[in-house]
BAGU-314054 format. One record per atom (N, C-alpha, C): residue number from 1; residue in one letter; atom name; z, y, x. Coordinates in steps of 0.1 Angstrom, whole numbers. Example, Ala and Ser with C-alpha at 12.3 -4.5 7.8 and 13.67 -1.06 7.14 Angstrom:
! BAGU-314054
PT    n  res  atom     up  north   east
PT    1    A     N     78    -57    132
PT    1    A    CA     78    -45    123
PT    1    A     C     78    -33    132
PT    2    S     N     71    -22    128
PT    2    S    CA     71    -11    137
PT    2    S     C     79      0    129
This chain:
! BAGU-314054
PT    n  res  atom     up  north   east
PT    1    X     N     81    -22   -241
PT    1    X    CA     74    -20   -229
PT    1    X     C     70    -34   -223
PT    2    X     N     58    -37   -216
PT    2    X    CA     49    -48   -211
PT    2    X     C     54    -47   -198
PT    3    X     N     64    -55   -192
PT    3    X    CA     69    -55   -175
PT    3    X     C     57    -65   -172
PT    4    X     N     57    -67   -157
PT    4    X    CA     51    -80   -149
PT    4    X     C     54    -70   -135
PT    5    X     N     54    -83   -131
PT    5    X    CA     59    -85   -115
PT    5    X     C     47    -85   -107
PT    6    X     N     38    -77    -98
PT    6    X    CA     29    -83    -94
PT    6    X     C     35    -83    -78
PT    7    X     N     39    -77    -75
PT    7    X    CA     43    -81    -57
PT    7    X     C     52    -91    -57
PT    8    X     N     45   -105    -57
PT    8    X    CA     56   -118    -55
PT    8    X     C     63   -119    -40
PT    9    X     N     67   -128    -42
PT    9    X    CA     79   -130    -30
PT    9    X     C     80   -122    -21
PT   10    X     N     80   -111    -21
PT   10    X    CA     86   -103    -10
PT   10    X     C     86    -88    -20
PT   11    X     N     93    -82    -10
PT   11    X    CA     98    -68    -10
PT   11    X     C     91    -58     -7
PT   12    X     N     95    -42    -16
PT   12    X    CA     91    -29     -8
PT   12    X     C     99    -23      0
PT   13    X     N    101    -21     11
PT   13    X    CA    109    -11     16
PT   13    X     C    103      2     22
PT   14    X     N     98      2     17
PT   14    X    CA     91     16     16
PT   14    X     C     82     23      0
PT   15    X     N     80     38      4
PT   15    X    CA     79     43     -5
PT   15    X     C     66     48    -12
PT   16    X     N     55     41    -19
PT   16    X    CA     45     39    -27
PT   16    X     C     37     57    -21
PT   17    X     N     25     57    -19
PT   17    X    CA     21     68    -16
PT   17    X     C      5     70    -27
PT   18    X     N      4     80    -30
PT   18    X    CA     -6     89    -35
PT   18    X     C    -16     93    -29
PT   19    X     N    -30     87    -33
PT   19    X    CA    -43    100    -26
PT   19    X     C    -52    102    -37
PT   20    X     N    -58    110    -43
PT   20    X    CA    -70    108    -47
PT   20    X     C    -72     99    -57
PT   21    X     N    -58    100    -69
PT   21    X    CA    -56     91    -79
PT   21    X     C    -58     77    -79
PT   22    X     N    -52     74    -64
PT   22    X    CA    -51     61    -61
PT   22    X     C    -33     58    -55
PT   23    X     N    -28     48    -60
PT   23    X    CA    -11     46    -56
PT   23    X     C    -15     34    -45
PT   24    X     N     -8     35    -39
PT   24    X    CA     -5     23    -25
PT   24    X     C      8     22    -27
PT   25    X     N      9      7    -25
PT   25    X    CA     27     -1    -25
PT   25    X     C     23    -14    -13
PT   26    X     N     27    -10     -1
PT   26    X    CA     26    -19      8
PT   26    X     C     40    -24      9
PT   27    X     N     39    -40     12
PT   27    X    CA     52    -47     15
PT   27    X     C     55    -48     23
PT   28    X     N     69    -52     23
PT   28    X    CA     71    -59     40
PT   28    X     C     65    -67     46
PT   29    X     N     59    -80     39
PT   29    X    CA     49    -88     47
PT   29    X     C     35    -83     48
PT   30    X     N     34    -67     49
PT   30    X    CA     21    -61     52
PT   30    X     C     11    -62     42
PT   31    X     N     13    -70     31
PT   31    X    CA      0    -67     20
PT   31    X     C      1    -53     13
PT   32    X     N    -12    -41     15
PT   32    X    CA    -10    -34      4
PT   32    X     C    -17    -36     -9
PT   33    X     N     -7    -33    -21
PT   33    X    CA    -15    -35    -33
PT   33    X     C    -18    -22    -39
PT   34    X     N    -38    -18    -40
PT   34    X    CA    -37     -2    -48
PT   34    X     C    -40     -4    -59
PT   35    X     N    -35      7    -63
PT   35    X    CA    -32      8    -81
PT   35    X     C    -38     19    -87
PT   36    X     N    -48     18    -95
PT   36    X    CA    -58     33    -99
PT   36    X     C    -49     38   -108
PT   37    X     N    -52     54   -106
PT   37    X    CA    -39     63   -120
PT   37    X     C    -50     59   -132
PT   38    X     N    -42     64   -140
PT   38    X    CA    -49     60   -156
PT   38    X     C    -40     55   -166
PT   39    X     N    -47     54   -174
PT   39    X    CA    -32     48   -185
PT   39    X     C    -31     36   -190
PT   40    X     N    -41     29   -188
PT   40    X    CA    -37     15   -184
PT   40    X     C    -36     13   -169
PT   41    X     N    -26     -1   -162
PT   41    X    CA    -22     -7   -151
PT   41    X     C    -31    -15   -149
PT   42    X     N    -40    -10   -140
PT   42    X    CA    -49    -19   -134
PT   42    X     C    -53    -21   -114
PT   43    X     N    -46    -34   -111
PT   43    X    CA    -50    -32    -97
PT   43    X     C    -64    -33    -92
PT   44    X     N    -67    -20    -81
PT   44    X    CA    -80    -27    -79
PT   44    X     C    -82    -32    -64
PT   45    X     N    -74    -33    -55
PT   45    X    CA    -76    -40    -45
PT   45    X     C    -61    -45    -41
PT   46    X     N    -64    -52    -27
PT   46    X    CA    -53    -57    -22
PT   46    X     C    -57    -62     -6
PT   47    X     N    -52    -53      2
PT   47    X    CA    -53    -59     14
PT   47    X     C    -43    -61     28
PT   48    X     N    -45    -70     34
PT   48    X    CA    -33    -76     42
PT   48    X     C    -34    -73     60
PT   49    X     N    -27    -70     63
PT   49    X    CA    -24    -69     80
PT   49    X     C    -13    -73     83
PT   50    X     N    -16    -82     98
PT   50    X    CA     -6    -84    100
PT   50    X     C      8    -85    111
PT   51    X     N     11    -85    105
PT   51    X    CA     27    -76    107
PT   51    X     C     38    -73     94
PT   52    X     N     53    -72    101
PT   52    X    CA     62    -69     93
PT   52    X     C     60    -50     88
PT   53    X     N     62    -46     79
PT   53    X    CA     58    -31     75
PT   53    X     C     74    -29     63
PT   54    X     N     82    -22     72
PT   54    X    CA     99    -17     69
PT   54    X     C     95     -1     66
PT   55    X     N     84      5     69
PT   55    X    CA     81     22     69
PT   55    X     C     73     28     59
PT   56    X     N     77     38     54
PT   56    X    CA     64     43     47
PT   56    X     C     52     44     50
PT   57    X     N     40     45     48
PT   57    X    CA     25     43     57
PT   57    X     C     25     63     54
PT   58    X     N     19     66     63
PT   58    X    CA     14     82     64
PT   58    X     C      2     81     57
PT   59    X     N     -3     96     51
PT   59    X    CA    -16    102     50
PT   59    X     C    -21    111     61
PT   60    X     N    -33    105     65
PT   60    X    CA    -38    117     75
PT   60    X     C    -54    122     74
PT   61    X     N    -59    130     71
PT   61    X    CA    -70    132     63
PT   61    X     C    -79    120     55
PT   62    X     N    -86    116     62
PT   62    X    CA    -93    105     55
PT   62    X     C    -89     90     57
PT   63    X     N    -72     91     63
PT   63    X    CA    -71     76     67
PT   63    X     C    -56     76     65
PT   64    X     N    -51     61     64
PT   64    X    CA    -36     59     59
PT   64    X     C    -34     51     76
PT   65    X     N    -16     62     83
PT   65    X    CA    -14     49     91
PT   65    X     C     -4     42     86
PT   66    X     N     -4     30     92
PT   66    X    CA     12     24     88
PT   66    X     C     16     14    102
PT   67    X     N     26     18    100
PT   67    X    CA     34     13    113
PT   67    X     C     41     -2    110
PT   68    X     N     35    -12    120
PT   68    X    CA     44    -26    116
PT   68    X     C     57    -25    124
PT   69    X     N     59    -41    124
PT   69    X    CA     73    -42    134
PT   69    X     C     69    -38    150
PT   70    X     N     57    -42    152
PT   70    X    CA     55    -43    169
PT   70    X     C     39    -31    167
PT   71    X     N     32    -27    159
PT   71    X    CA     20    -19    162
PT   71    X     C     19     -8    151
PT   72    X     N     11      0    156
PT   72    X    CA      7     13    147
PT   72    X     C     -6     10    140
PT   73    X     N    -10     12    130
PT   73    X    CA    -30      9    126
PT   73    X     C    -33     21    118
PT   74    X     N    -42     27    119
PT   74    X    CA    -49     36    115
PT   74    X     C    -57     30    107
PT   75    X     N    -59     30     90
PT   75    X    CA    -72     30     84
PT   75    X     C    -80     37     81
PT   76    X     N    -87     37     83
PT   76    X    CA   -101     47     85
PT   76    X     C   -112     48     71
PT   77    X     N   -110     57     61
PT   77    X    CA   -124     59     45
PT   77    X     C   -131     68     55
PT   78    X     N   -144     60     59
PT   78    X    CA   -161     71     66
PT   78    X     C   -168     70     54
PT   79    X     N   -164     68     37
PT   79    X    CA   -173     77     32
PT   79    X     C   -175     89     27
């Protein structure tokens, strides 16, 4: 089996979520990295907010929230 490490220096403490054959693994230092299902491992984005993020991020119809140390953020897919 082929390991690599892609979330460097920091941690998950939370728990990787599912939409629409897409995986989200947001860290504590608030970068999420998503990961298309498939059978090869391929990331296709990565985006950062900021804030500490200790919580799992919610699904709520067309949008992910995730809660930092000090705010709430709603992301918003309008397509």
């Amino acid at each position: 089996m082929n390991r690599r490490r892609f979330l460097k220096n920091t941690g998950v403490t939370s728990a990787g979520i599912g939409m629409t054959g897409i995986l989200y693994l947001t860290s504590m230092d608030g970068e999420t990295t998503i990961i298309s299902k498939g059978r090869t491992f391929e990331i296709v984005g990565k985006n950062k907010i900021n804030g500490e993020v200790f919580s799992t991020p919610a699904i709520l119809r067309h949008s992910i929230i995730i809660r930092t140390k000090n705010h709430l953020i709603k992301i918003v897919d309008k397509r």
